[in-house]
One Martini backbone bead per residue (centre of mass of N, CA, C, O) as a GRO file, in nm:
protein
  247
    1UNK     BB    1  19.060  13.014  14.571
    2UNK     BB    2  18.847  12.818  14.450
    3UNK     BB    3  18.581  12.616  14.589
    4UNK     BB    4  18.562  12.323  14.621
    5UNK     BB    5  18.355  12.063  14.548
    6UNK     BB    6  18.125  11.847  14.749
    7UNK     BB    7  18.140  11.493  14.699
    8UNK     BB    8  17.910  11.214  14.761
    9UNK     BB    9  17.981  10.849  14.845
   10UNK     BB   10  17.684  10.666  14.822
   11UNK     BB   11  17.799  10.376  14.875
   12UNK     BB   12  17.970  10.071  14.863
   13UNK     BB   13  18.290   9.992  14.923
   14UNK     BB   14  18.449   9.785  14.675
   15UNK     BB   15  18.552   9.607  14.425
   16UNK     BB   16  18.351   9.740  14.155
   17UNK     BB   17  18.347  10.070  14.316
   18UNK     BB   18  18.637  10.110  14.275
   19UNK     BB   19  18.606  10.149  13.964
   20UNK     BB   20  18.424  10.335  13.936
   21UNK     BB   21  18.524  10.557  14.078
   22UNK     BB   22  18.753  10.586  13.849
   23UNK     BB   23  18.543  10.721  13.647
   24UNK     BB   24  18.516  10.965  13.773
   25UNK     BB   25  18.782  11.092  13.798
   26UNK     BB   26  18.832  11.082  13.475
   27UNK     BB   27  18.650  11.267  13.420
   28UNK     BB   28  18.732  11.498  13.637
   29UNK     BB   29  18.996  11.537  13.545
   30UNK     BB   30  18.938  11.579  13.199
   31UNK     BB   31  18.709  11.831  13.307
   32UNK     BB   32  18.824  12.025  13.592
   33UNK     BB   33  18.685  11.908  13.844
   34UNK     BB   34  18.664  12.073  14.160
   35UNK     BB   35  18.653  11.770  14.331
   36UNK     BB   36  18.544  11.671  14.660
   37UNK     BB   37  18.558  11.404  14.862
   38UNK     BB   38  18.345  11.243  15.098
   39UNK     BB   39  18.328  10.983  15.313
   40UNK     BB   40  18.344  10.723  15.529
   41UNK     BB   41  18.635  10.658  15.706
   42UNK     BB   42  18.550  10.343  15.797
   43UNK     BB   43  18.305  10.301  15.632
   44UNK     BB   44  18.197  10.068  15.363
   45UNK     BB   45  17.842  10.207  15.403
   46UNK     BB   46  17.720  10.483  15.265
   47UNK     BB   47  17.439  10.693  15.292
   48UNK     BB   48  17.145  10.871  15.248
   49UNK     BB   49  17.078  10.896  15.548
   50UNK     BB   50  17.371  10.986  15.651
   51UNK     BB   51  17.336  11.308  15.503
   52UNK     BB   52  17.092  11.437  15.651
   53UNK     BB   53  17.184  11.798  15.633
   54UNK     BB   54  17.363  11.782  15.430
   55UNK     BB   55  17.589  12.069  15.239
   56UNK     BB   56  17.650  12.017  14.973
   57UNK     BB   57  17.710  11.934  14.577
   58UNK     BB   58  17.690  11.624  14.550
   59UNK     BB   59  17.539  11.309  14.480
   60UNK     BB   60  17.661  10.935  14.472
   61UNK     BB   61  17.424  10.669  14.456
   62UNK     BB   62  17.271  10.400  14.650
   63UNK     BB   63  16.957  10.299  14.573
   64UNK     BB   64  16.788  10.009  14.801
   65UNK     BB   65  16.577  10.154  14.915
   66UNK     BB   66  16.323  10.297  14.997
   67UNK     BB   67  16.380  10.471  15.192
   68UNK     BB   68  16.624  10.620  15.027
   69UNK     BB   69  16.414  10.714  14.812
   70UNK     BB   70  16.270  10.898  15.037
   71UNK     BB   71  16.479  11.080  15.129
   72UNK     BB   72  16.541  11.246  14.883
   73UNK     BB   73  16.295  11.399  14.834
   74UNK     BB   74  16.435  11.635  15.093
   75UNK     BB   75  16.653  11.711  14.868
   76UNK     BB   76  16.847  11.985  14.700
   77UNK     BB   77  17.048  11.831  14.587
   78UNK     BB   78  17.243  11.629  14.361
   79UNK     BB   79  17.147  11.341  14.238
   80UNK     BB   80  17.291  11.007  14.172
   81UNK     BB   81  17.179  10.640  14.089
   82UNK     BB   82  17.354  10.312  14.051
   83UNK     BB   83  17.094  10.146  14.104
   84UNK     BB   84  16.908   9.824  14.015
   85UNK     BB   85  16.685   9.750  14.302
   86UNK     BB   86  16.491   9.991  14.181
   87UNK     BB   87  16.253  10.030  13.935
   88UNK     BB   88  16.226  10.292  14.055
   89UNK     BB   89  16.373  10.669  14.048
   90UNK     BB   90  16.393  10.994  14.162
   91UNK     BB   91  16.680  10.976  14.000
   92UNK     BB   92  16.919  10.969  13.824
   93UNK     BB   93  17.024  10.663  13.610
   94UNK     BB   94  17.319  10.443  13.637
   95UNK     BB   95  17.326  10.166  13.414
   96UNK     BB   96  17.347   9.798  13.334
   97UNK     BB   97  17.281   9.564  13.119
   98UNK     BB   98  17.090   9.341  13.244
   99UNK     BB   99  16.966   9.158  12.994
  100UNK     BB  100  17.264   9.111  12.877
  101UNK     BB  101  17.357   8.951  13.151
  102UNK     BB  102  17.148   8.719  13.095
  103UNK     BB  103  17.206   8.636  12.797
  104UNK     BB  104  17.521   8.543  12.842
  105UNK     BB  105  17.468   8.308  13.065
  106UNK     BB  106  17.303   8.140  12.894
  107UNK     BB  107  17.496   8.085  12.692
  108UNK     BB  108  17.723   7.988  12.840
  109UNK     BB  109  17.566   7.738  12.892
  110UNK     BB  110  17.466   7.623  12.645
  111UNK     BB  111  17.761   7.597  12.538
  112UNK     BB  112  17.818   7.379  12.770
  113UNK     BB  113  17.545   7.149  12.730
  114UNK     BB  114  17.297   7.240  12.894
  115UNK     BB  115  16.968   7.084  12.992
  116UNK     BB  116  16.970   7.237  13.286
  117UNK     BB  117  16.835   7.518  13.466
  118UNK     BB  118  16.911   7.796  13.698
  119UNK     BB  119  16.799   8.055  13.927
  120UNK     BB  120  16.979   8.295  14.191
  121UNK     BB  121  16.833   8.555  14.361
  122UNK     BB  122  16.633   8.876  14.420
  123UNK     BB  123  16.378   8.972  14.566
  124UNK     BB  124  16.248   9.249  14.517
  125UNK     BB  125  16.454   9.314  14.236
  126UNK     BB  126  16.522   9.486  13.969
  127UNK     BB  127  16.811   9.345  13.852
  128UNK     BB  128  16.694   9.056  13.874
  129UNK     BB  129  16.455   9.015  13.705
  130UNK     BB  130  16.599   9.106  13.437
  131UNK     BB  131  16.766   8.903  13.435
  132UNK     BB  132  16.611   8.654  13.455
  133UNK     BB  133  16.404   8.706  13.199
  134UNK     BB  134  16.690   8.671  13.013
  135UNK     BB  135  16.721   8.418  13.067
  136UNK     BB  136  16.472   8.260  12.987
  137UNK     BB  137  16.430   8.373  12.705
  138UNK     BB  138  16.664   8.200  12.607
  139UNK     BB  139  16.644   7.986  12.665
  140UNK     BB  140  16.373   7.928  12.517
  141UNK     BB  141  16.471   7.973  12.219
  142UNK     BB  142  16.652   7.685  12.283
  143UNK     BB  143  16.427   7.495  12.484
  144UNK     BB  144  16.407   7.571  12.751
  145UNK     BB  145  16.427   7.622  13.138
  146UNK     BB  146  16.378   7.763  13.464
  147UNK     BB  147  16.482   7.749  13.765
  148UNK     BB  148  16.383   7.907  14.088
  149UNK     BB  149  16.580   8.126  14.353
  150UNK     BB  150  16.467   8.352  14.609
  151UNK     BB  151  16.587   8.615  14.818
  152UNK     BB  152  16.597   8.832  15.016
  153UNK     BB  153  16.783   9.128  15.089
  154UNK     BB  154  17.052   9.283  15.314
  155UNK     BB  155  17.014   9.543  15.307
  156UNK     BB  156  17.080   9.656  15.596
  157UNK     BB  157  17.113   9.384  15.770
  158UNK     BB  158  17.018   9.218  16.069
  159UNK     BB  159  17.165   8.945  16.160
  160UNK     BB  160  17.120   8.562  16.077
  161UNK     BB  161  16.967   8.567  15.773
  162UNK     BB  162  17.180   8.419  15.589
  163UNK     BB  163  17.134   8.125  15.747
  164UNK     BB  164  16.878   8.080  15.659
  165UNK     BB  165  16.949   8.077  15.342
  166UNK     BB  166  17.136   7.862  15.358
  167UNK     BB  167  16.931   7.630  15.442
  168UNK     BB  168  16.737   7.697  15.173
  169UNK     BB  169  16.956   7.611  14.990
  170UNK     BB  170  17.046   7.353  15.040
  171UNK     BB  171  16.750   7.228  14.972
  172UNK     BB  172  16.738   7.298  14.665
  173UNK     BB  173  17.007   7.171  14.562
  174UNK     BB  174  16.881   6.882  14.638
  175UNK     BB  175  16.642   6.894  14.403
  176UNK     BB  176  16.788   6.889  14.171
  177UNK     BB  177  16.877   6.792  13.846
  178UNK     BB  178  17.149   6.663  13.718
  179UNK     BB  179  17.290   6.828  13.549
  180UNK     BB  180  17.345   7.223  13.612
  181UNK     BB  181  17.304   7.581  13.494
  182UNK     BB  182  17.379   7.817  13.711
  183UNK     BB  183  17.239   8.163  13.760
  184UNK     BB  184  17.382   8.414  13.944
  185UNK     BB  185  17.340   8.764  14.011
  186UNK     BB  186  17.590   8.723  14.171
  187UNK     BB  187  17.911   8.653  14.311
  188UNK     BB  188  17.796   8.621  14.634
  189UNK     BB  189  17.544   8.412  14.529
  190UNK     BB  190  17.721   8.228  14.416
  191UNK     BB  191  17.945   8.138  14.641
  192UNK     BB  192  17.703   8.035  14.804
  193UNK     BB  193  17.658   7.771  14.563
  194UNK     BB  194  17.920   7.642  14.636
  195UNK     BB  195  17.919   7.613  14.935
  196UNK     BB  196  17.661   7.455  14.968
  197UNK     BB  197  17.764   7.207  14.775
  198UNK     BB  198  18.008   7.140  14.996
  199UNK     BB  199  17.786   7.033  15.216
  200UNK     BB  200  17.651   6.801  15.014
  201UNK     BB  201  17.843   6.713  14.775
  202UNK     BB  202  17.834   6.891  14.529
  203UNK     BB  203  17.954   6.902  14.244
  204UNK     BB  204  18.206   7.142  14.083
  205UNK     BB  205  18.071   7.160  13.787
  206UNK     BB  206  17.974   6.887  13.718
  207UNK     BB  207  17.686   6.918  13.825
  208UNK     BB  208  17.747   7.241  13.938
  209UNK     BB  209  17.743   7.497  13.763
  210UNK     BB  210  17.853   7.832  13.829
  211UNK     BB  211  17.745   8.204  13.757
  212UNK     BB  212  17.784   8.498  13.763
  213UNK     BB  213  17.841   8.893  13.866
  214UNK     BB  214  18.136   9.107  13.830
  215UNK     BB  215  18.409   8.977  13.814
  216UNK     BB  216  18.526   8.982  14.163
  217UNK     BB  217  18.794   8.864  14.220
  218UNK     BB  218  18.826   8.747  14.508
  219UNK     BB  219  18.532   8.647  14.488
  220UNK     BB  220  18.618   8.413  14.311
  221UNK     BB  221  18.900   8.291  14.451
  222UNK     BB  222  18.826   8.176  14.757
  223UNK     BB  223  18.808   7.902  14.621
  224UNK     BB  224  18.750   7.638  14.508
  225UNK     BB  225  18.639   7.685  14.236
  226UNK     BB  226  18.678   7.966  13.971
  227UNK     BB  227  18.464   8.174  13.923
  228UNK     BB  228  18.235   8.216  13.685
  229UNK     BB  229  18.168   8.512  13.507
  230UNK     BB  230  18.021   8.837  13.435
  231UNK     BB  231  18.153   9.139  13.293
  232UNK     BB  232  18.240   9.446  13.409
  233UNK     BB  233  18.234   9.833  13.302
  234UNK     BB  234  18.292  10.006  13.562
  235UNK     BB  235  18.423  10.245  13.497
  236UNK     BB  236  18.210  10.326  13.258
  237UNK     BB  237  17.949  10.367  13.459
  238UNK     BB  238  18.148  10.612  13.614
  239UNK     BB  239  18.176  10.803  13.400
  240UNK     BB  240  17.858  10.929  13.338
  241UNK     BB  241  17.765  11.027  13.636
  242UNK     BB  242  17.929  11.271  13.649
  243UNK     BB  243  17.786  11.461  13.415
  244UNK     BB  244  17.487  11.380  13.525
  245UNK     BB  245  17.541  11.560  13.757
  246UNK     BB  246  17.653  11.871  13.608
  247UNK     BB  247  17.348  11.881  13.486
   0.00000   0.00000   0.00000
Protein backbone atom coordinates (compact mmCIF):
# COMPACT_ATOMS: atom_id res chain seq x y z
CA UNK A 1 0.00 0.00 0.00
CA UNK A 2 1.32 3.19 -1.30
CA UNK A 3 2.53 5.30 2.00
CA UNK A 4 0.20 8.42 2.82
CA UNK A 5 1.38 11.81 2.88
CA UNK A 6 1.74 13.55 5.62
CA UNK A 7 -0.16 17.14 5.81
CA UNK A 8 0.50 19.47 8.58
CA UNK A 9 -2.10 21.80 9.80
CA UNK A 10 -0.71 24.79 11.43
CA UNK A 11 -3.68 27.48 12.08
CA UNK A 12 -5.59 27.45 15.22
CA UNK A 13 -8.40 25.46 15.24
CA UNK A 14 -12.05 26.22 15.88
CA UNK A 15 -14.65 28.12 14.52
CA UNK A 16 -14.23 29.40 10.69
CA UNK A 17 -11.37 26.79 10.48
CA UNK A 18 -12.80 24.16 11.12
CA UNK A 19 -15.28 24.68 8.09
CA UNK A 20 -11.81 25.66 5.67
CA UNK A 21 -10.48 22.64 7.03
CA UNK A 22 -13.95 20.82 5.37
CA UNK A 23 -12.63 22.44 2.06
CA UNK A 24 -9.72 21.19 2.12
CA UNK A 25 -11.15 17.35 2.90
CA UNK A 26 -13.47 17.82 0.34
CA UNK A 27 -10.58 18.27 -2.49
CA UNK A 28 -8.51 15.64 -0.69
CA UNK A 29 -11.32 13.25 -0.93
CA UNK A 30 -12.70 13.80 -4.62
CA UNK A 31 -9.45 14.22 -5.73
CA UNK A 32 -8.41 10.81 -4.21
CA UNK A 33 -5.28 12.73 -2.50
CA UNK A 34 -3.80 9.54 -0.03
CA UNK A 35 -3.29 12.24 2.84
CA UNK A 36 -2.54 11.86 6.53
CA UNK A 37 -3.45 15.26 8.70
CA UNK A 38 -0.80 16.30 10.94
CA UNK A 39 -2.63 18.56 14.17
CA UNK A 40 -1.05 19.40 17.72
CA UNK A 41 -3.37 16.91 19.68
CA UNK A 42 -4.48 19.31 22.68
CA UNK A 43 -3.08 22.07 21.48
CA UNK A 44 -5.77 24.29 19.73
CA UNK A 45 -3.09 26.67 17.94
CA UNK A 46 -0.56 24.46 16.18
CA UNK A 47 2.32 27.33 14.31
CA UNK A 48 5.13 26.39 11.77
CA UNK A 49 7.71 27.30 14.61
CA UNK A 50 6.29 24.26 16.13
CA UNK A 51 7.15 21.88 13.21
CA UNK A 52 10.94 23.08 12.58
CA UNK A 53 12.46 19.85 11.98
CA UNK A 54 9.36 17.99 10.88
CA UNK A 55 9.94 15.89 7.88
CA UNK A 56 6.51 15.81 6.61
CA UNK A 57 5.19 16.14 2.80
CA UNK A 58 3.23 19.66 3.02
CA UNK A 59 1.80 22.47 5.59
CA UNK A 60 -0.81 24.52 5.39
CA UNK A 61 -0.31 27.51 7.51
CA UNK A 62 -1.31 30.85 8.77
CA UNK A 63 1.87 33.13 8.93
CA UNK A 64 0.70 35.52 11.30
CA UNK A 65 3.77 37.07 12.86
CA UNK A 66 7.18 37.87 11.05
CA UNK A 67 8.95 35.34 13.23
CA UNK A 68 6.70 32.26 11.59
CA UNK A 69 7.14 34.26 8.01
CA UNK A 70 10.93 34.06 8.92
CA UNK A 71 10.72 30.43 9.92
CA UNK A 72 9.46 29.10 6.56
CA UNK A 73 12.04 30.12 4.57
CA UNK A 74 14.43 27.37 6.46
CA UNK A 75 11.70 24.71 4.92
CA UNK A 76 11.76 22.52 2.21
CA UNK A 77 8.69 21.40 2.45
CA UNK A 78 5.75 23.10 0.59
CA UNK A 79 4.00 25.46 2.59
CA UNK A 80 0.82 27.39 1.49
CA UNK A 81 -0.42 30.04 3.84
CA UNK A 82 -4.03 31.01 4.41
CA UNK A 83 -3.61 34.19 6.84
CA UNK A 84 -3.67 38.09 5.19
CA UNK A 85 -1.77 39.25 8.84
CA UNK A 86 0.74 40.34 7.14
CA UNK A 87 1.13 42.19 4.05
CA UNK A 88 3.50 40.08 2.14
CA UNK A 89 3.79 36.39 2.39
CA UNK A 90 6.88 34.38 1.47
CA UNK A 91 4.93 31.00 0.18
CA UNK A 92 1.97 31.22 -1.82
CA UNK A 93 -1.41 32.30 -0.12
CA UNK A 94 -5.12 31.66 -0.37
CA UNK A 95 -7.12 34.52 1.34
CA UNK A 96 -10.56 36.26 1.02
CA UNK A 97 -11.56 39.43 -0.64
CA UNK A 98 -11.05 41.86 1.99
CA UNK A 99 -11.88 44.90 0.37
CA UNK A 100 -15.03 43.56 0.23
CA UNK A 101 -15.49 42.73 3.63
CA UNK A 102 -15.29 46.54 4.01
CA UNK A 103 -17.15 47.91 1.40
CA UNK A 104 -20.51 44.70 2.77
CA UNK A 105 -20.10 46.19 6.28
CA UNK A 106 -20.16 49.91 5.40
CA UNK A 107 -23.50 49.84 2.78
CA UNK A 108 -25.03 47.45 5.67
CA UNK A 109 -24.65 50.22 7.90
CA UNK A 110 -25.44 53.23 5.17
CA UNK A 111 -28.17 51.42 4.64
CA UNK A 112 -29.20 51.51 8.45
CA UNK A 113 -29.68 55.11 8.48
CA UNK A 114 -26.22 55.87 10.27
CA UNK A 115 -24.63 58.93 9.40
CA UNK A 116 -21.84 58.42 11.87
CA UNK A 117 -18.88 55.32 11.44
CA UNK A 118 -16.11 54.04 13.69
CA UNK A 119 -13.84 51.25 13.06
CA UNK A 120 -12.13 48.97 15.77
CA UNK A 121 -9.44 47.27 14.20
CA UNK A 122 -5.99 45.76 14.23
CA UNK A 123 -2.61 47.75 14.15
CA UNK A 124 0.12 46.47 11.82
CA UNK A 125 -2.50 43.72 10.05
CA UNK A 126 -2.58 43.55 6.81
CA UNK A 127 -6.05 41.94 6.93
CA UNK A 128 -7.65 44.86 8.64
CA UNK A 129 -5.60 47.93 7.21
CA UNK A 130 -7.35 46.55 3.58
CA UNK A 131 -10.50 46.21 5.65
CA UNK A 132 -10.37 49.58 7.56
CA UNK A 133 -9.81 51.27 3.97
CA UNK A 134 -12.56 49.84 2.03
CA UNK A 135 -15.02 50.60 4.83
CA UNK A 136 -13.55 54.72 4.64
CA UNK A 137 -13.57 54.71 0.98
CA UNK A 138 -17.43 53.94 0.59
CA UNK A 139 -18.07 55.87 3.24
CA UNK A 140 -16.66 58.49 1.40
CA UNK A 141 -18.53 57.95 -1.72
CA UNK A 142 -21.86 58.33 0.21
CA UNK A 143 -20.37 61.63 1.97
CA UNK A 144 -19.63 60.16 5.35
CA UNK A 145 -15.95 59.55 7.39
CA UNK A 146 -14.89 57.22 10.04
CA UNK A 147 -13.12 57.23 13.35
CA UNK A 148 -10.82 54.63 13.92
CA UNK A 149 -9.05 52.46 16.78
CA UNK A 150 -6.75 49.93 16.43
CA UNK A 151 -4.88 47.95 18.93
CA UNK A 152 -1.76 45.67 18.96
CA UNK A 153 -2.97 41.71 17.87
CA UNK A 154 -2.23 39.41 20.41
CA UNK A 155 -1.08 36.53 18.47
CA UNK A 156 0.89 34.39 20.93
CA UNK A 157 0.78 36.84 23.08
CA UNK A 158 0.84 36.22 26.63
CA UNK A 159 -0.14 38.07 30.13
CA UNK A 160 -3.02 40.37 30.22
CA UNK A 161 -2.43 42.59 27.49
CA UNK A 162 -6.61 41.93 26.57
CA UNK A 163 -7.25 43.88 30.00
CA UNK A 164 -5.08 47.03 28.91
CA UNK A 165 -7.15 46.71 25.47
CA UNK A 166 -10.45 46.87 26.95
CA UNK A 167 -9.68 49.82 29.45
CA UNK A 168 -8.74 51.63 26.09
CA UNK A 169 -11.59 50.56 24.43
CA UNK A 170 -13.91 51.58 27.01
CA UNK A 171 -12.31 55.28 26.69
CA UNK A 172 -12.71 55.27 22.66
CA UNK A 173 -16.25 54.39 23.26
CA UNK A 174 -17.49 56.69 25.71
CA UNK A 175 -15.49 59.91 23.57
CA UNK A 176 -17.65 58.73 20.31
CA UNK A 177 -20.86 60.73 19.45
CA UNK A 178 -23.96 58.69 19.16
CA UNK A 179 -25.78 57.15 16.88
CA UNK A 180 -23.21 55.22 15.27
CA UNK A 181 -22.26 52.60 13.00
CA UNK A 182 -19.16 50.80 14.52
CA UNK A 183 -17.64 48.18 12.14
CA UNK A 184 -15.12 45.85 14.12
CA UNK A 185 -12.52 43.85 11.75
CA UNK A 186 -13.28 40.62 13.47
CA UNK A 187 -16.33 38.71 15.47
CA UNK A 188 -14.23 38.58 18.43
CA UNK A 189 -13.33 41.86 18.47
CA UNK A 190 -17.04 43.18 17.72
CA UNK A 191 -17.91 41.08 20.81
CA UNK A 192 -15.35 42.76 22.96
CA UNK A 193 -17.19 46.58 21.66
CA UNK A 194 -20.22 45.04 23.08
CA UNK A 195 -19.17 43.33 26.32
CA UNK A 196 -17.63 47.39 26.54
CA UNK A 197 -20.90 48.87 25.77
CA UNK A 198 -22.51 47.51 28.31
CA UNK A 199 -20.09 48.14 30.99
CA UNK A 200 -20.24 51.73 30.62
CA UNK A 201 -24.37 51.65 29.73
CA UNK A 202 -24.49 52.22 26.34
CA UNK A 203 -27.31 50.69 24.32
CA UNK A 204 -26.65 48.23 21.69
CA UNK A 205 -27.62 48.65 18.82
CA UNK A 206 -29.76 51.63 19.44
CA UNK A 207 -26.66 53.68 20.54
CA UNK A 208 -23.75 51.55 18.99
CA UNK A 209 -25.05 49.08 16.06
CA UNK A 210 -22.05 46.99 15.22
CA UNK A 211 -20.97 44.32 13.09
CA UNK A 212 -18.37 42.20 12.78
CA UNK A 213 -16.82 39.58 9.99
CA UNK A 214 -16.62 36.00 10.36
CA UNK A 215 -20.30 35.17 11.29
CA UNK A 216 -19.10 32.33 13.87
CA UNK A 217 -22.29 31.10 15.53
CA UNK A 218 -20.96 31.05 18.98
CA UNK A 219 -18.94 34.06 19.22
CA UNK A 220 -22.74 36.05 17.76
CA UNK A 221 -24.51 34.78 20.08
CA UNK A 222 -22.60 34.61 23.34
CA UNK A 223 -24.40 37.15 25.10
CA UNK A 224 -27.74 39.31 24.05
CA UNK A 225 -27.81 41.20 21.08
CA UNK A 226 -26.59 38.40 18.70
CA UNK A 227 -24.10 39.88 16.61
CA UNK A 228 -24.72 40.85 12.97
CA UNK A 229 -21.27 40.00 11.03
CA UNK A 230 -20.29 39.72 7.27
CA UNK A 231 -19.95 35.77 6.38
CA UNK A 232 -17.53 34.16 4.92
CA UNK A 233 -17.64 31.25 2.86
CA UNK A 234 -14.91 29.23 5.09
CA UNK A 235 -15.36 26.07 2.88
CA UNK A 236 -14.63 27.55 -0.42
CA UNK A 237 -11.46 29.42 1.47
CA UNK A 238 -10.07 25.57 2.16
CA UNK A 239 -11.12 24.04 -0.88
CA UNK A 240 -8.43 25.82 -3.16
CA UNK A 241 -5.59 25.81 -0.80
CA UNK A 242 -5.43 22.12 -1.31
CA UNK A 243 -4.29 21.89 -5.06
CA UNK A 244 -2.28 24.73 -4.27
CA UNK A 245 -0.45 22.71 -2.00
CA UNK A 246 -0.43 19.85 -4.90
CA UNK A 247 1.12 22.12 -7.11
Amino acid sequence: MKRAKEIALAFPRGAHQEVFTNGVLRYASEHGCNWSYITAPESLALSVIDLQGWRGDGIIAALNTPAEAACVKDFSTPIVNISGTLPKTPVPRVSLDNRLVGQLAAEHLIERGFQKFAFYGLRNVAYSAVRRDAFAARLEVAGFSSESLLMPPTYRAKGLHWQDQQRKLVKWLKSLVTPIGLFAVTDYRARQVIDACRQVGVSVPQQVAVIGVDNEEVTCALAPPQLTSVARNNQQEGYPAAPMLVQ
